[in-house]
Residue frames as qw, qx, qy, qz and C-alpha x, y, z in Angstrom:
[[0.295, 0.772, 0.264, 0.498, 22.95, -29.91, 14.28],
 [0.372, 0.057, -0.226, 0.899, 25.03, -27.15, 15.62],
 [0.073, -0.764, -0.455, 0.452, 22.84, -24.29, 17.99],
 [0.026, -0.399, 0.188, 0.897, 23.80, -21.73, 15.44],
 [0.138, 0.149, -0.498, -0.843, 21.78, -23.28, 13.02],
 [0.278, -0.392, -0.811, 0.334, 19.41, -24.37, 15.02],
 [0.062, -0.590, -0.296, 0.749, 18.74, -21.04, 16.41],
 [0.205, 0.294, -0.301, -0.884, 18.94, -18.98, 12.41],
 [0.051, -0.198, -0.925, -0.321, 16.41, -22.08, 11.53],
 [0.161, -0.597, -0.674, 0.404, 14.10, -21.73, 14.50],
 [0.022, -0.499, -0.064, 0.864, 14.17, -18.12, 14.60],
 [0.079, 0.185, -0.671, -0.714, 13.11, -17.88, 10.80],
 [0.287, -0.352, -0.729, -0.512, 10.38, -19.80, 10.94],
 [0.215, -0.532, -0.696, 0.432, 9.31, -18.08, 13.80],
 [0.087, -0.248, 0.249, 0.932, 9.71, -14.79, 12.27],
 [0.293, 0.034, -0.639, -0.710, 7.59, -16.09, 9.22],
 [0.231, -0.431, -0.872, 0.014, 4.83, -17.64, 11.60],
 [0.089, -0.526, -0.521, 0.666, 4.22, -14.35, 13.00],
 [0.167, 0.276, -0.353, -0.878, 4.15, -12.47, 9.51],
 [0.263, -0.081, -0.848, -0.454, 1.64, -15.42, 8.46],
 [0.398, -0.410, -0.791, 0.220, -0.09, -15.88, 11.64],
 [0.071, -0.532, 0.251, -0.806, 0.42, -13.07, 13.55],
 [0.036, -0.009, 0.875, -0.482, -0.75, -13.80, 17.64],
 [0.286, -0.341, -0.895, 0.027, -3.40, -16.21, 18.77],
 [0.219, -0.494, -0.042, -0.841, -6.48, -14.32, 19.75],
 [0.779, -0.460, 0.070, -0.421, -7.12, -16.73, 22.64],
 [0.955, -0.249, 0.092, 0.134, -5.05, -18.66, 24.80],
 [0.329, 0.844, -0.285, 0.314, -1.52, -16.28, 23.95],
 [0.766, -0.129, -0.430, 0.460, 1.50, -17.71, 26.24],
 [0.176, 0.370, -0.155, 0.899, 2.48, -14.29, 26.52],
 [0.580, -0.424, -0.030, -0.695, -1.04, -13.37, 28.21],
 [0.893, -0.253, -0.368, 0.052, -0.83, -17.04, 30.40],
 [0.665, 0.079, -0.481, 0.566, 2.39, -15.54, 31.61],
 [0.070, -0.474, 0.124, -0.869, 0.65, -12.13, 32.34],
 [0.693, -0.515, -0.046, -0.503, -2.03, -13.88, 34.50],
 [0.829, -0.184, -0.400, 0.344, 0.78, -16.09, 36.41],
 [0.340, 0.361, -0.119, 0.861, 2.53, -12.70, 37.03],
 [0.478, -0.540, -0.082, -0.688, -0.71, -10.96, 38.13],
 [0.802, -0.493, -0.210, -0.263, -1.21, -14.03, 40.99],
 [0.789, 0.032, -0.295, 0.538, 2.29, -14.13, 41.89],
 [0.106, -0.433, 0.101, -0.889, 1.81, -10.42, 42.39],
 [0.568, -0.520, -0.357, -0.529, -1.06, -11.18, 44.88],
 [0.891, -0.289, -0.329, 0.124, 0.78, -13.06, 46.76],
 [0.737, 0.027, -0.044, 0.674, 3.90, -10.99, 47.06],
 [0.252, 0.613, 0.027, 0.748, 3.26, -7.43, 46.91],
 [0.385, -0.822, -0.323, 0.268, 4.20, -5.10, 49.21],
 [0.240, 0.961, -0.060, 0.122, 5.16, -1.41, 49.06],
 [0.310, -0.876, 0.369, 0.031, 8.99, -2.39, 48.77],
 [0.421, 0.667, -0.496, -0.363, 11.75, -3.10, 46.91],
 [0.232, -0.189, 0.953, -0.047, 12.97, -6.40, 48.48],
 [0.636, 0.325, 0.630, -0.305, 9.29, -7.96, 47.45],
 [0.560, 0.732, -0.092, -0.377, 9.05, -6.42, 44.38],
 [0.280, 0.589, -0.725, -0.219, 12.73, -7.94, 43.26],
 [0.331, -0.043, 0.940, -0.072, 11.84, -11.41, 44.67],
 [0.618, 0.455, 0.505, -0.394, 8.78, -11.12, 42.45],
 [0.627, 0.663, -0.353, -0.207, 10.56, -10.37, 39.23],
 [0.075, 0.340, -0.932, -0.097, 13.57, -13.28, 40.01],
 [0.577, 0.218, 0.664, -0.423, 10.03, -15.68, 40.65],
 [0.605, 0.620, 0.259, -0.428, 8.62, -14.80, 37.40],
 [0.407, 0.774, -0.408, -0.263, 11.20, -14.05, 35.10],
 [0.026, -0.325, 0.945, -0.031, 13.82, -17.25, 36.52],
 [0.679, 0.151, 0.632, -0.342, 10.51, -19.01, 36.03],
 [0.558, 0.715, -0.228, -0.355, 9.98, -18.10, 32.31],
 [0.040, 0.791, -0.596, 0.137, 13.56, -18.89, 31.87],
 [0.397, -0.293, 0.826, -0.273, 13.49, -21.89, 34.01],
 [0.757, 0.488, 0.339, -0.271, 10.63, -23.46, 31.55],
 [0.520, 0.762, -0.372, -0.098, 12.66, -22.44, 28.01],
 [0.047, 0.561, -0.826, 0.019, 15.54, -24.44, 29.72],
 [0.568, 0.025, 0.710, -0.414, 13.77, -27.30, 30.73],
 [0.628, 0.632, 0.183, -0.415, 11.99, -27.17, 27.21],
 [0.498, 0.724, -0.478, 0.001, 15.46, -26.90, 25.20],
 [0.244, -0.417, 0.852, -0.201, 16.85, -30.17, 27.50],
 [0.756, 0.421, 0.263, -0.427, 13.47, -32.01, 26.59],
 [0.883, 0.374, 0.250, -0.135, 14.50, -31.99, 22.98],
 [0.035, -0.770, 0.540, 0.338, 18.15, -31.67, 22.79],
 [0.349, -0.429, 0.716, 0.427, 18.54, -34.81, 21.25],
 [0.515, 0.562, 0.647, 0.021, 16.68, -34.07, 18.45],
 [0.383, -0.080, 0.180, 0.903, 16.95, -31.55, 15.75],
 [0.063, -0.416, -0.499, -0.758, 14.24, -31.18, 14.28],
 [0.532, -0.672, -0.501, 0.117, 12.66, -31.01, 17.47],
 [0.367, -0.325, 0.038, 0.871, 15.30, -28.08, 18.37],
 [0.167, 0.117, 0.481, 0.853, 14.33, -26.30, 15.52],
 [0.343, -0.678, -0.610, -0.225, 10.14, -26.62, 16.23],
 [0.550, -0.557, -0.447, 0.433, 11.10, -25.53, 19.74],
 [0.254, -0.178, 0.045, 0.950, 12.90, -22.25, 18.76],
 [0.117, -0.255, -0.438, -0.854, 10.47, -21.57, 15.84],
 [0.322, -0.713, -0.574, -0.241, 7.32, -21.72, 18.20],
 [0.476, -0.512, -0.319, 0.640, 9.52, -19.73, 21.09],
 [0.265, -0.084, 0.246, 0.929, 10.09, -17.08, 18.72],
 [0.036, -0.397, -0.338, -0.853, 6.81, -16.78, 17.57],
 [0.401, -0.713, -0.563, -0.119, 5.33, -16.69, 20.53],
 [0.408, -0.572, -0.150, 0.696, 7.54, -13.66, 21.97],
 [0.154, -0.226, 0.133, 0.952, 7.53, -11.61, 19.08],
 [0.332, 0.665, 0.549, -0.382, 4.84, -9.38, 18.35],
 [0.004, 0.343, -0.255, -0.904, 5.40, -7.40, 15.10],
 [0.041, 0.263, 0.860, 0.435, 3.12, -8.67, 13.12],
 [0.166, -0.725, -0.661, -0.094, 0.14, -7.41, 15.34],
 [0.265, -0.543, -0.068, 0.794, 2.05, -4.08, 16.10],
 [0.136, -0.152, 0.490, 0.848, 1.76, -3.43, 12.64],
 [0.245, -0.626, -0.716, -0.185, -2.08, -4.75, 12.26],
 [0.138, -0.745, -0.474, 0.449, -2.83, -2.12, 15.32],
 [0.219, -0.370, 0.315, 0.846, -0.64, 0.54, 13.72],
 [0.071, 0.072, 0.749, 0.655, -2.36, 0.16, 10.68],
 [0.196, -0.709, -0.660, -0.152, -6.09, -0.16, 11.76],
 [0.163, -0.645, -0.210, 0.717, -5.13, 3.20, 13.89],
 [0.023, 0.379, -0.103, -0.919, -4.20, 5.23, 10.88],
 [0.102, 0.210, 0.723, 0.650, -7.10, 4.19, 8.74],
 [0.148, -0.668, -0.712, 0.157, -9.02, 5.46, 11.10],
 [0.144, -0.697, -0.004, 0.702, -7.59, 8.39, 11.26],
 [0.185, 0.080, 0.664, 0.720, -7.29, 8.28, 7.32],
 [0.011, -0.580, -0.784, -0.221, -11.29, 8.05, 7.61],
 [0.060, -0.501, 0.256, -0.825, -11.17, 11.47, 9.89],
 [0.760, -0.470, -0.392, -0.219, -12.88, 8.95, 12.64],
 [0.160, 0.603, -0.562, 0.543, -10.47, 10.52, 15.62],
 [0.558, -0.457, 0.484, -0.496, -12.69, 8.55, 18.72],
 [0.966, 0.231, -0.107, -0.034, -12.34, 4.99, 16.45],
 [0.631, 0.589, -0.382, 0.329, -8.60, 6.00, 17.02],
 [0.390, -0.543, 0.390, -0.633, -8.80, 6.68, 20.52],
 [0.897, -0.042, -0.015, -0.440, -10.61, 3.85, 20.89],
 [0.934, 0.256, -0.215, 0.128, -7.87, 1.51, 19.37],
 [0.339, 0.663, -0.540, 0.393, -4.76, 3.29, 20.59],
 [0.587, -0.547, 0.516, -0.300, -4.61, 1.38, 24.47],
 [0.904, -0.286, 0.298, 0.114, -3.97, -1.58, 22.90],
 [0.761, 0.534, -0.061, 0.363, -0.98, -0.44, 21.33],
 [0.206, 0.273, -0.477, 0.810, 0.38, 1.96, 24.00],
 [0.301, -0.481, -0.784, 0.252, -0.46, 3.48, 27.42],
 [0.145, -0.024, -0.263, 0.954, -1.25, 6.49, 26.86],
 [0.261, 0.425, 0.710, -0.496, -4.31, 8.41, 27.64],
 [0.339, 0.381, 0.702, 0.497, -6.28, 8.34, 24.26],
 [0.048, 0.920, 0.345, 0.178, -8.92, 11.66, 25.04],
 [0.431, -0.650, 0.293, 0.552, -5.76, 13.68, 25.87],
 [0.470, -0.147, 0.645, 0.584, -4.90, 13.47, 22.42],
 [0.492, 0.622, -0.245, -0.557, -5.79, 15.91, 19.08],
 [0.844, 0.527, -0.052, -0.081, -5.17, 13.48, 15.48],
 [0.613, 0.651, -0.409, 0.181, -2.30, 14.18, 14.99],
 [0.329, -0.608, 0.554, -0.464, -1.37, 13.42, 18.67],
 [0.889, -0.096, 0.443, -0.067, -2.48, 9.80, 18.27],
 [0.808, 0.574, -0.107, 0.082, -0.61, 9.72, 15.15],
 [0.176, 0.734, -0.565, 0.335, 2.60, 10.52, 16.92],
 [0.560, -0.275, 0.732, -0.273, 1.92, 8.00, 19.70],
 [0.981, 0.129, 0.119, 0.080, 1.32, 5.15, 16.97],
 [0.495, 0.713, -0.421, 0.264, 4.87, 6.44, 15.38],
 [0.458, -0.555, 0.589, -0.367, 6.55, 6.18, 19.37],
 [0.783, -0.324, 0.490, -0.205, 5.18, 2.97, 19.84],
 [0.471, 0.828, -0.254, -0.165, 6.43, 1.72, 16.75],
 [0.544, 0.649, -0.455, 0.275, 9.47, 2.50, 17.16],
 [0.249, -0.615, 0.548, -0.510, 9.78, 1.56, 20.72],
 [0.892, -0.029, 0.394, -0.221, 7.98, -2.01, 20.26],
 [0.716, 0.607, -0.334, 0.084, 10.31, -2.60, 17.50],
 [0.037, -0.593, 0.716, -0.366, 13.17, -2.71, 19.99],
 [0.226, -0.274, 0.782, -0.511, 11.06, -4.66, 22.58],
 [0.909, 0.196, 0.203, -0.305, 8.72, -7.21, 20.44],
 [0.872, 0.466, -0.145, 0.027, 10.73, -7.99, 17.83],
 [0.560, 0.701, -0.322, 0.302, 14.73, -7.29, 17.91],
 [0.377, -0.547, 0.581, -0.470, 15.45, -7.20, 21.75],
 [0.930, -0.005, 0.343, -0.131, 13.78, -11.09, 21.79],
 [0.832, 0.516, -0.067, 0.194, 16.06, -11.91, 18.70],
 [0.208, 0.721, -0.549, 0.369, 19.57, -10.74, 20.44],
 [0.369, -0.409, 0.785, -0.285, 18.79, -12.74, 23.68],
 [0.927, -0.046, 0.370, -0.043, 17.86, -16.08, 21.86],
 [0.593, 0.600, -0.435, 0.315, 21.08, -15.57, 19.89],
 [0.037, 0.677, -0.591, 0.436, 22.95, -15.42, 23.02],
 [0.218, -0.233, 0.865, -0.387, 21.10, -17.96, 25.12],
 [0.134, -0.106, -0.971, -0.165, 18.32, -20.05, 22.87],
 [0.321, -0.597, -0.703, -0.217, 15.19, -20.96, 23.91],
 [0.451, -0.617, -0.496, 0.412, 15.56, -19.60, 27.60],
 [0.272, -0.274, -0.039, 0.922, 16.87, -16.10, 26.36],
 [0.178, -0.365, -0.444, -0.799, 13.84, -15.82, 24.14],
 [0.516, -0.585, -0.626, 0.009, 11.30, -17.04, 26.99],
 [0.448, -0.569, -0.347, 0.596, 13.04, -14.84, 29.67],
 [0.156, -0.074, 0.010, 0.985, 13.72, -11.55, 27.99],
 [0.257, -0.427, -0.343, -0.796, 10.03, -11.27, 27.03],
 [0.541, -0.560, -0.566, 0.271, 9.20, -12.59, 30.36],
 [0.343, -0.411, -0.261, 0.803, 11.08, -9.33, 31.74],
 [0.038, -0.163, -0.372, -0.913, 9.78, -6.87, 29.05],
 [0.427, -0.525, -0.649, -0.348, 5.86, -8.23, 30.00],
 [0.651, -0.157, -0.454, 0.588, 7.26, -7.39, 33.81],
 [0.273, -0.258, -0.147, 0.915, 8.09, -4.39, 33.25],
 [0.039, -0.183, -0.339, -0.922, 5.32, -3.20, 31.47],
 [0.583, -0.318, -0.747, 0.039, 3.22, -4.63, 34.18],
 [0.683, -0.596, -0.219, 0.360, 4.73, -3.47, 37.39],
 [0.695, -0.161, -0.124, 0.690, 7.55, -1.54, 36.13],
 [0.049, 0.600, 0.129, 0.788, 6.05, 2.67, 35.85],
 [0.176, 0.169, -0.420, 0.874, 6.21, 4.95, 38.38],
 [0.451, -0.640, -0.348, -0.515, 2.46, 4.83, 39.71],
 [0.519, -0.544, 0.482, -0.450, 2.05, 4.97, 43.88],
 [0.820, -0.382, 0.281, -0.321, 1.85, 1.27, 44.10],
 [0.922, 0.330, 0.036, 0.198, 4.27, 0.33, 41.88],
 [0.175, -0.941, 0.283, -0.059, 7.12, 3.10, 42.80],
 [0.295, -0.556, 0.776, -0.041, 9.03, 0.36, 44.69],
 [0.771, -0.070, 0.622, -0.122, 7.56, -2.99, 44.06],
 [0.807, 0.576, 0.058, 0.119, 8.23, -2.30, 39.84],
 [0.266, -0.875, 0.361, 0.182, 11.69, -0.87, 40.95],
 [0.566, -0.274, 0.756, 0.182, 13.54, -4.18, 40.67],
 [0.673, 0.372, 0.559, 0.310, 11.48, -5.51, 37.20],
 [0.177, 0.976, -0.033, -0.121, 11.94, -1.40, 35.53],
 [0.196, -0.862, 0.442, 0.155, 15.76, -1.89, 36.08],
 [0.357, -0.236, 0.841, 0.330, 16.43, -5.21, 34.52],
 [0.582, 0.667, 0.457, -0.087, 14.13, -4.46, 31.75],
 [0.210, 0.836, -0.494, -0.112, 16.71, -1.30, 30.96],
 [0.399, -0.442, 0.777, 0.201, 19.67, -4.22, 31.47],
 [0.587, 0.150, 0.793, 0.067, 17.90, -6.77, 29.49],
 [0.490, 0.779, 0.359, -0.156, 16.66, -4.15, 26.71],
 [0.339, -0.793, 0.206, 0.462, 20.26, -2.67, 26.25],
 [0.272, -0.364, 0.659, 0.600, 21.22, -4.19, 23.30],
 [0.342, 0.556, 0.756, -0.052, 18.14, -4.76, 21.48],
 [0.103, -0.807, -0.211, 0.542, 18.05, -0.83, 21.76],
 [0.088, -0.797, 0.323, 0.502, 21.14, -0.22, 20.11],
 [0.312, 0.024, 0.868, 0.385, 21.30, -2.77, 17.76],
 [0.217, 0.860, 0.462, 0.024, 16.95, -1.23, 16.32],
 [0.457, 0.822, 0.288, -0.178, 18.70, 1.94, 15.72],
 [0.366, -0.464, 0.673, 0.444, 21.75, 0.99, 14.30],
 [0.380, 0.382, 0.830, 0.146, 19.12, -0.91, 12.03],
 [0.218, 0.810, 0.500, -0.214, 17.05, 1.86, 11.29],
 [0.374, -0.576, 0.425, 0.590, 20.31, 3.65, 10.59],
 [0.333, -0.193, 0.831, 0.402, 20.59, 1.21, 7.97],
 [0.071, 0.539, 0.830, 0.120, 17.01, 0.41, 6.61],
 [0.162, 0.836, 0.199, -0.485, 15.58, 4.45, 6.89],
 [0.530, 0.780, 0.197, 0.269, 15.45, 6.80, 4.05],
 [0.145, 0.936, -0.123, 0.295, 17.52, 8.82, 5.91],
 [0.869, -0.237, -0.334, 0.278, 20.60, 7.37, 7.23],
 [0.450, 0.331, -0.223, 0.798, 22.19, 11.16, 8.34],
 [0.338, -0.483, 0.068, -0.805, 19.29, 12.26, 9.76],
 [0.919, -0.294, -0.249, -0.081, 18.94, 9.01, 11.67],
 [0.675, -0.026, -0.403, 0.617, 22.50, 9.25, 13.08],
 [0.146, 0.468, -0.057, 0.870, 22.26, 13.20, 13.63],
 [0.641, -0.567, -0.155, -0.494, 18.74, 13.05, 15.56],
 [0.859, -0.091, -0.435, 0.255, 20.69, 9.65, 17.30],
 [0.599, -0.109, -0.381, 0.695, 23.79, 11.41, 19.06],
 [0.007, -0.470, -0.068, -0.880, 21.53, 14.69, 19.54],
 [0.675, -0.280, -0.326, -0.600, 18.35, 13.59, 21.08],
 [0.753, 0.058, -0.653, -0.053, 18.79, 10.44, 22.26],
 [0.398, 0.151, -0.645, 0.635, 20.38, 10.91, 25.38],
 [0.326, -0.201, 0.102, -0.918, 17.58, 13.26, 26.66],
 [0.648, -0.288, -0.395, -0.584, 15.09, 10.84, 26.62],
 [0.557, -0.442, 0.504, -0.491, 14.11, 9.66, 30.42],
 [0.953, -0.002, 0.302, 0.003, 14.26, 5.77, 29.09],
 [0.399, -0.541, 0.626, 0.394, 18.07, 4.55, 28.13],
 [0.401, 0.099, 0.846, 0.337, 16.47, 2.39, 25.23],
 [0.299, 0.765, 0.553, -0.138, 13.60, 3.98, 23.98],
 [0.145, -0.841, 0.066, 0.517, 15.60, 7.03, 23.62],
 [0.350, -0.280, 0.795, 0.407, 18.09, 5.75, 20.84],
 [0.253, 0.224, 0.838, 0.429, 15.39, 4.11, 19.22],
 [0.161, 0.871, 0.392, -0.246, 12.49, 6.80, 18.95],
 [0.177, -0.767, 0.245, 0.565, 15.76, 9.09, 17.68],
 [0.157, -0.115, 0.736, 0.648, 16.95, 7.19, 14.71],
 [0.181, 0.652, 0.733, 0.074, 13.17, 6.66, 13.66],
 [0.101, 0.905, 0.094, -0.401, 12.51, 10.51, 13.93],
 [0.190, -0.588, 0.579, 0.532, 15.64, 10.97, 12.04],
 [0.167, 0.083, 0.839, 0.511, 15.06, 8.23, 9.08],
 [0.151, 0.620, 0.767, -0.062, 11.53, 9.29, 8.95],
 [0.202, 0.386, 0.172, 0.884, 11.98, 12.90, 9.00],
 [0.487, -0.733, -0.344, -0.326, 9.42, 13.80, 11.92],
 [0.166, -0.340, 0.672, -0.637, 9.68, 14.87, 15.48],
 [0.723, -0.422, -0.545, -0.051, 8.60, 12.74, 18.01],
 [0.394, -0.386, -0.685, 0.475, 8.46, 12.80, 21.67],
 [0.168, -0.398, -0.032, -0.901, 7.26, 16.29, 23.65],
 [0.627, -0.097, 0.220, -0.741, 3.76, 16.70, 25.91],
 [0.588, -0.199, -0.540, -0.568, 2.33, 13.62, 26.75],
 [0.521, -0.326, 0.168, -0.771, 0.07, 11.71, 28.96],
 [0.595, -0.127, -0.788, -0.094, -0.41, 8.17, 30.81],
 [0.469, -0.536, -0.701, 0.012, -3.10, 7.38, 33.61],
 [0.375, -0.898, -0.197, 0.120, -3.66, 10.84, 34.47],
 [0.621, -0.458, 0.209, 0.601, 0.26, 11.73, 34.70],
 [0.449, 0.892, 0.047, 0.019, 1.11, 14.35, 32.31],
 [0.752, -0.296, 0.211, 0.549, 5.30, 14.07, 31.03],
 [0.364, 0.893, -0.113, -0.239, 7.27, 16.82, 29.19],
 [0.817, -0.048, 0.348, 0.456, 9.57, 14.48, 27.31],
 [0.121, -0.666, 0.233, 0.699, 12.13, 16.24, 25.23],
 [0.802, 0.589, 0.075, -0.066, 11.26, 16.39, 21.18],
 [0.555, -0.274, 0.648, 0.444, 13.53, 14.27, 19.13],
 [0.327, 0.124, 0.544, 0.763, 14.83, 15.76, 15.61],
 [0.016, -0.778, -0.452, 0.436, 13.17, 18.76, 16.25],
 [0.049, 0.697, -0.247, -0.671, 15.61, 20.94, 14.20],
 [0.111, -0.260, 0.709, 0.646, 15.00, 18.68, 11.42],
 [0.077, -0.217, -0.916, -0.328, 12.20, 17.21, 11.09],
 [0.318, -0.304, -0.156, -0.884, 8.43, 18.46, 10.53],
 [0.576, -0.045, 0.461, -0.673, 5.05, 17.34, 13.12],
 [0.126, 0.001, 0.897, 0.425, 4.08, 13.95, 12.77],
 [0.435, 0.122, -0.125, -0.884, 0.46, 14.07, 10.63],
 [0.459, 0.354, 0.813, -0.060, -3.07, 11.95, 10.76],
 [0.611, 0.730, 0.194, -0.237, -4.08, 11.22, 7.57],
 [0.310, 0.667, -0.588, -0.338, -0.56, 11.10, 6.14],
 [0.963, -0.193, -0.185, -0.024, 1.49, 8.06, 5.74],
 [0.174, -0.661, 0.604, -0.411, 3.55, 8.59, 8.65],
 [0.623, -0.375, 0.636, -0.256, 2.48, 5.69, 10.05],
 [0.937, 0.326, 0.100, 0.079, 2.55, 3.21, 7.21],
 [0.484, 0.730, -0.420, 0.237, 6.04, 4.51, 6.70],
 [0.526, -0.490, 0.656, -0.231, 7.07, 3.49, 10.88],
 [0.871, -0.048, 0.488, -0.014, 5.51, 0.15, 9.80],
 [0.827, 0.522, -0.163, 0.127, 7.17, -0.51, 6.82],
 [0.140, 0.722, -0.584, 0.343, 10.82, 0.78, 8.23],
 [0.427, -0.560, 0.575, -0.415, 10.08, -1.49, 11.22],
 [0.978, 0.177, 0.110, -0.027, 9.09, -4.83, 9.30],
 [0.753, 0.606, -0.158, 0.201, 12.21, -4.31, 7.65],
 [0.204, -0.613, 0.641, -0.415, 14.48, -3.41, 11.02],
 [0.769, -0.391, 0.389, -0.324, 13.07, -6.46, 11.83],
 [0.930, 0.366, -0.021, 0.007, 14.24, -8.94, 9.16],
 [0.433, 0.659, -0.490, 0.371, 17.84, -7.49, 9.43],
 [0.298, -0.579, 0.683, -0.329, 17.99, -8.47, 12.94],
 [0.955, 0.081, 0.190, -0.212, 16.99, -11.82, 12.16],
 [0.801, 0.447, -0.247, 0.311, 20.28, -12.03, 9.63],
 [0.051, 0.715, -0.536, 0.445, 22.32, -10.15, 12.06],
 [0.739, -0.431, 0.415, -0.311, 21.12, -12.32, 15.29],
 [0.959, 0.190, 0.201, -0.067, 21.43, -15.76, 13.10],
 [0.691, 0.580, -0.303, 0.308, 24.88, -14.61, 11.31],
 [0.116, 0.680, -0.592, 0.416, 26.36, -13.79, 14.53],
 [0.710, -0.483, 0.433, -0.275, 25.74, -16.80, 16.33],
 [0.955, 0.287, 0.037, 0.059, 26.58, -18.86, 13.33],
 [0.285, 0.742, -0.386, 0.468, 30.21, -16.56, 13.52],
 [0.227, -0.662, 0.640, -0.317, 30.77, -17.48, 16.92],
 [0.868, -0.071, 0.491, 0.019, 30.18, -21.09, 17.03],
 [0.843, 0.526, -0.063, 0.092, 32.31, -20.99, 14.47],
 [0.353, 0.721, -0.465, 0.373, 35.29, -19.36, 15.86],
 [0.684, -0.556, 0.381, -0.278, 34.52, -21.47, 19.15],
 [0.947, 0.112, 0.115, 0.278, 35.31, -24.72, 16.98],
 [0.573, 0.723, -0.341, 0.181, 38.34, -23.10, 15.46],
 [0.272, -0.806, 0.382, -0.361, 39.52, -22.31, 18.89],
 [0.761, -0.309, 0.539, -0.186, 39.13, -25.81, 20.51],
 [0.927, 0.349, -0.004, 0.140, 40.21, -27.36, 17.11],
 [0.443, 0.672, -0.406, 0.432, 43.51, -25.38, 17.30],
 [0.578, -0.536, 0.516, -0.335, 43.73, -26.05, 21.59],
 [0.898, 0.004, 0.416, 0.143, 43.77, -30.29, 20.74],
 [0.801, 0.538, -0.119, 0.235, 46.08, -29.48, 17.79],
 [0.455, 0.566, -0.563, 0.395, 48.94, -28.00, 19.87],
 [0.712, -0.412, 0.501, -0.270, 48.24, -30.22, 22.58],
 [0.979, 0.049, 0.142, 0.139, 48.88, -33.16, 20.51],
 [0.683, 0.584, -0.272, 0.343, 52.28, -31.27, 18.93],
 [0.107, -0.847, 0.378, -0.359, 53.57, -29.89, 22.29]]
């Protein structure tokens, strides 16, 4: 079976294991990799950059180094290809349970129960939860959103189009990395330097491809471009920036501004400010993110799966037309 269809197989029913399943509340691969990371850290850390980068090529070329291994295993098999993707996939992407947190946030906040929201919002983001009025946690579930959209769901789906098993295993390997090791605290300054910087590399297209999507899939597909080439740039992450913008835009809200993680207070610039209104607890801001993002997500599934099936086609054409005017020349 050809790796294009392989891959739009896999993928698919990984997709649809996470919408059915959603992640394993014990014994997560993702979390197995976090506590290999954590002791690999032990071993390795010191305040500087050389350690720090030998600790992300360890971890990540480990990831990576597994997924190949894994996709050599059962190459001569298909259906065994196919299993292999669909369990890789769902075990890197998280939307399903983005959307479960998302959700269980704003019914709290529906309920006016603002420390139940507090309460819930760390495991969706990092910011500091008693820092935060209603509507302030309602804007950080919107953010994360739109920023885990990129980097659960649609970022993983571009690099196992490009490189299979090992591009799903490694890119979430570097995302987990960076969200690990890779912010600016004292002890992490230098030693997350190295996994921060190939998280931006590795997140680049994911990025731009979520809000190209959102573009596409929002209510608003002018105010999603407008907020885009305003905004976007401003924002102090290369990816995040892009995608938080088209969201504001298709949604119709501002996002970013004042906010807070472990003590650290950031003035990020607000995105679609001149258009769009404060986001509100108790509306349905946030059932609108999740819905927009379930649906960013499916399209990258057809995009990821049609363009790999497009280039392994035009690879055969190539090499079919190379042996044809070898044999005429």
């Amino acid at each position: 079976m050809p790796a294009g269809r392989v891959f739009a197989y896999g993928a698919a029913a990984g997709l649809l294991g996470d919408l059915l399943l959603g992640d394993p509340r014990r014994g997560h691969p993702v979390a197995a990799f976090g506590r290999a990371a954590g002791a690999v850290e032990r071993v390795l850390w010191r305040d500087h950059r050389g350690w720090g980068a030998l600790h992300t090529a360890v971890c990540a070329g480990g990831a990576a180094a597994v997924g190949t291994a894994a996709a050599h295993a059962v190459r001569r098999s298909p259906a065994a290809r196919v299993a292999l993707t669909g369990a890789a996939t769902w075990a890197v992407v998280g939307g399903t349970s983005l959307a479960r947190e998302a959700a269980a946030i704003g019914r709290a906040l529906e309920a006016g129960d603002v420390e139940a929201a507090r309460a819930r919002l760390p495991h969706l983001c990092g910011r500091d939860p008693q820092a935060l009025d209603a509507d302030g946690v309602a804007r950080a579930v919107v953010e994360s959103v739109a920023e885990n959209t990129s980097d659960a769901v649609v970022g993983a789906l571009v690099w196992g189009a490009v490189a299979g098993v090992p591009g799903l295993l490694g890119f979430r390997a570097v995302n987990t990395l960076d969200a690990m090791v890779g912010h600016r605290s004292p002890r992490y300054r230098r030693y997350g330097w190295a996994s921060a910087r190939l998280d931006d590399l590795a997140g680049w297209p994911g990025a731009r491809l979520t809000a190209v999507l959102t573009t596409v899939a929002g209510g608003d597909p002018r105010g999603a471009v407008r907020a885009w080439r305003a905004d976007a740039a401003q924002h102090p992450s290369p990816n995040a920036g892009p995608v938080e913008a088209t969201f504001a835009g298709a949604l119709g809200v501002r996002l970013g501004g004042t906010l807070s993680y472990g003590g650290r207070v950031e003035h990020r610039p607000v995105l679609n400010g001149a258009a769009g209104r404060a986001v509100r607890a108790g509306s349905d801001d946030i059932d609108r993110a999740v819905r927009l993002s379930r649906r960013v997500g499916w399209l990258a599934l057809g995009v990821c799966a049609g363009a790999r099936l497009l280039a392994r086609g035009a690879s055969a054409s190539i090499r079919e037309r190379g042996v044809t005017k070898g044999r005429t020349s």
